[in-house]
ROLUMZA-449052 format. One record per residue (C-alpha): residue number from 1; x negated, y negated, z. Coordinates in steps of 0.2 Angstrom, whole numbers, always signed. Layout:
N
+-----+-------+-------+-------+
|   n |     x |     y |     z |
+-----+-------+-------+-------+
| NUM |     X |     Y |     Z |
...
+-----+-------+-------+-------+
//
This chain:
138
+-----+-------+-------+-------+
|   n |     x |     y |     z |
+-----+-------+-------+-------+
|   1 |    +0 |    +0 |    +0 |
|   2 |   -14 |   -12 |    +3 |
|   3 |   -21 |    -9 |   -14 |
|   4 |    -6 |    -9 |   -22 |
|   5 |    -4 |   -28 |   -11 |
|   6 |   -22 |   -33 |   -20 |
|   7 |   -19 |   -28 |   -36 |
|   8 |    -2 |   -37 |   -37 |
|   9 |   -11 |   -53 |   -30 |
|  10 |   -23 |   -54 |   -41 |
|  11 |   -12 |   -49 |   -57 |
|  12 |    -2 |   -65 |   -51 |
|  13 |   -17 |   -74 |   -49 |
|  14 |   -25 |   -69 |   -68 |
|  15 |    -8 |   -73 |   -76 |
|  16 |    -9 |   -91 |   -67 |
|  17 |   -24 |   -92 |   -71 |
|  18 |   -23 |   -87 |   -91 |
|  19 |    -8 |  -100 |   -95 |
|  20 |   -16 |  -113 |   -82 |
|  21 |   -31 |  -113 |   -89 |
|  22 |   -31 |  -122 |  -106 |
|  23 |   -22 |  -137 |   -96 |
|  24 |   -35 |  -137 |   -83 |
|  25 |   -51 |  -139 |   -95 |
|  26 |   -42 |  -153 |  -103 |
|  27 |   -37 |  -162 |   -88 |
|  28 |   -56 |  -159 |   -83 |
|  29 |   -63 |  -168 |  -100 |
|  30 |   -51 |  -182 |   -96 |
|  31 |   -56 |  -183 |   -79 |
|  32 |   -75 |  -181 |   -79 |
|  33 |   -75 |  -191 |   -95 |
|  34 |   -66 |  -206 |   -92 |
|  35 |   -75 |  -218 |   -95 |
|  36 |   -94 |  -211 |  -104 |
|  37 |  -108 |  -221 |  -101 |
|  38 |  -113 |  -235 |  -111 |
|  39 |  -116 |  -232 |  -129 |
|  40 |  -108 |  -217 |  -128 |
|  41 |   -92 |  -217 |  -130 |
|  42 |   -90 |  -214 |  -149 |
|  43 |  -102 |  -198 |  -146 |
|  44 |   -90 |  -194 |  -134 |
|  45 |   -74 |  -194 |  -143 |
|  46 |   -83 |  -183 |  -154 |
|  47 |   -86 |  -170 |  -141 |
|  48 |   -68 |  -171 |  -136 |
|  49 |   -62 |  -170 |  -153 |
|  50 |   -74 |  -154 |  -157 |
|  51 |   -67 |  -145 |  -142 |
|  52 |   -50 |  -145 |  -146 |
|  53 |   -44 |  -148 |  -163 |
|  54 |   -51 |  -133 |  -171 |
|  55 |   -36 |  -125 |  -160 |
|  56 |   -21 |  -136 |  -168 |
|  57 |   -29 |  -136 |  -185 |
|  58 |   -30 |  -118 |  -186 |
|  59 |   -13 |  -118 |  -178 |
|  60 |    -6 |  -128 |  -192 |
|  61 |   -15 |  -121 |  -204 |
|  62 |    -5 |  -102 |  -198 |
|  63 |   +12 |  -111 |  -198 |
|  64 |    +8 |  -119 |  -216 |
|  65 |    +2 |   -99 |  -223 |
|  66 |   +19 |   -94 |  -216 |
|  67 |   +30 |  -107 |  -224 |
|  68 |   +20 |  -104 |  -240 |
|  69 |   +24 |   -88 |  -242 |
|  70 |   +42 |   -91 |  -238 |
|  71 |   +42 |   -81 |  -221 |
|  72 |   +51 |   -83 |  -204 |
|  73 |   +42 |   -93 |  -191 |
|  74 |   +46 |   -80 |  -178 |
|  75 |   +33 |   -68 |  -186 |
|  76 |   +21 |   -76 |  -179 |
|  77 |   +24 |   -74 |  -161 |
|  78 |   +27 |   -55 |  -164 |
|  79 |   +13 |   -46 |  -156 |
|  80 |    +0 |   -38 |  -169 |
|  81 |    -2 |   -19 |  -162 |
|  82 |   -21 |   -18 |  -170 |
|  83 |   -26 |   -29 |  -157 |
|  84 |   -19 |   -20 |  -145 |
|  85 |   -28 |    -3 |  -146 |
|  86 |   -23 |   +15 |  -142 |
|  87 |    -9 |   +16 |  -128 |
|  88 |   -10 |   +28 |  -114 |
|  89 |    +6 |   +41 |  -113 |
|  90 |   +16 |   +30 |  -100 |
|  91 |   +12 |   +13 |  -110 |
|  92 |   +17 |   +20 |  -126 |
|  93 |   +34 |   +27 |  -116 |
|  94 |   +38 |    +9 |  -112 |
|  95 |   +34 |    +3 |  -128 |
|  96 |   +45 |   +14 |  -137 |
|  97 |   +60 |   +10 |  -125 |
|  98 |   +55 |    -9 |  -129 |
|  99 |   +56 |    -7 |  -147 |
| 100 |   +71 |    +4 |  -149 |
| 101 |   +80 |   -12 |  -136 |
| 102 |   +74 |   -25 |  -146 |
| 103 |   +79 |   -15 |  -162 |
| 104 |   +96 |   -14 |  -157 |
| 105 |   +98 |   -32 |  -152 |
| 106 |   +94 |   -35 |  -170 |
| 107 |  +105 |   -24 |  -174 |
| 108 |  +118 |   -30 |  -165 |
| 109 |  +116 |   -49 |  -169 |
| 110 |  +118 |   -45 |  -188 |
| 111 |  +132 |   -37 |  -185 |
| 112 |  +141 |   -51 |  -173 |
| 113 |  +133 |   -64 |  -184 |
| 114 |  +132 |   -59 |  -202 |
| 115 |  +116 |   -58 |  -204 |
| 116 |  +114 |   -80 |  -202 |
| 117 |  +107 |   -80 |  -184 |
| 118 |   +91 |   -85 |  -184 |
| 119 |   +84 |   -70 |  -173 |
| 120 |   +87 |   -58 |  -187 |
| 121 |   +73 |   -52 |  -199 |
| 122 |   +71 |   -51 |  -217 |
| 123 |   +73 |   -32 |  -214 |
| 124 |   +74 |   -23 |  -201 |
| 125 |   +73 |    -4 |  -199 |
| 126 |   +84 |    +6 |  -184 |
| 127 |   +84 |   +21 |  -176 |
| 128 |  +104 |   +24 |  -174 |
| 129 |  +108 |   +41 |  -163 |
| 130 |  +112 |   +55 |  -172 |
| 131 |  +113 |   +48 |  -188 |
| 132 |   +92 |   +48 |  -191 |
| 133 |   +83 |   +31 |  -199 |
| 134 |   +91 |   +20 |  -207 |
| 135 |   +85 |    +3 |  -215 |
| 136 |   +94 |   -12 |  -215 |
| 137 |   +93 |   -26 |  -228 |
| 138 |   +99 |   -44 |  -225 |
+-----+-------+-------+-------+
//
């Protein structure tokens, strides 16, 4: 029980610690750079702007790519399962029951909506009970 204790606090604290974490290194250029020393300041917006627009211009750059080839928006916050690596058994279990939800919220939403609410997908494949795989085109 204590372990189990530890690990939850520090799973809290890494989570905190992971969406905190760009905030906190820009609040710390603004505050240790506030005003650079003399003759510096154009060096240091230069710095600043190094640090972080490669983040927005690469973020654009990805919603532009998806617009260009006429996709939804919402792919990109789909998780990519290359990244991820091989699951253990239990993982995958809890993946799958994720997936097969997620596949019938989809499903359900084209039917209640017709197809025209913006959660639903281009196509969508679904695993219906009994009835096998069936593939679904909006």
């Amino acid at each position: 029980s204590d372990d189990y204790f530890i690990r939850r606090v520090w799973t809290v604290f890494y989570v905190y610690m992971w969406y905190l974490s760009p905030f906190l290194i820009a609040l710390s250029l603004i505050y240790y750079y506030p005003s650079p020393p003399v003759g510096m300041h154009i060096v240091a917006l230069v710095i600043k702007i190094g640090l972080l627009l490669p983040t927005v211009i690469l973020g654009i750059m990805k919603v532009l790519d998806t617009l260009k080839k006429m996709r939804n928006l919402s792919i990109l916050f789909a998780p990519e399962h290359e990244l991820w690596g091989p699951r253990m058994t239990d993982d995958r279990r809890k993946a799958i029951k994720m997936e097969k939800k997620k596949r019938w919220t989809y499903w359900w939403n084209y039917k209640l909506f017709g197809g025209s609410n913006w959660l639903s997908l281009a196509s969508y494949k679904l695993e219906r009970p009994g009835t096998g795989t069936d593939e679904m085109k909006m």
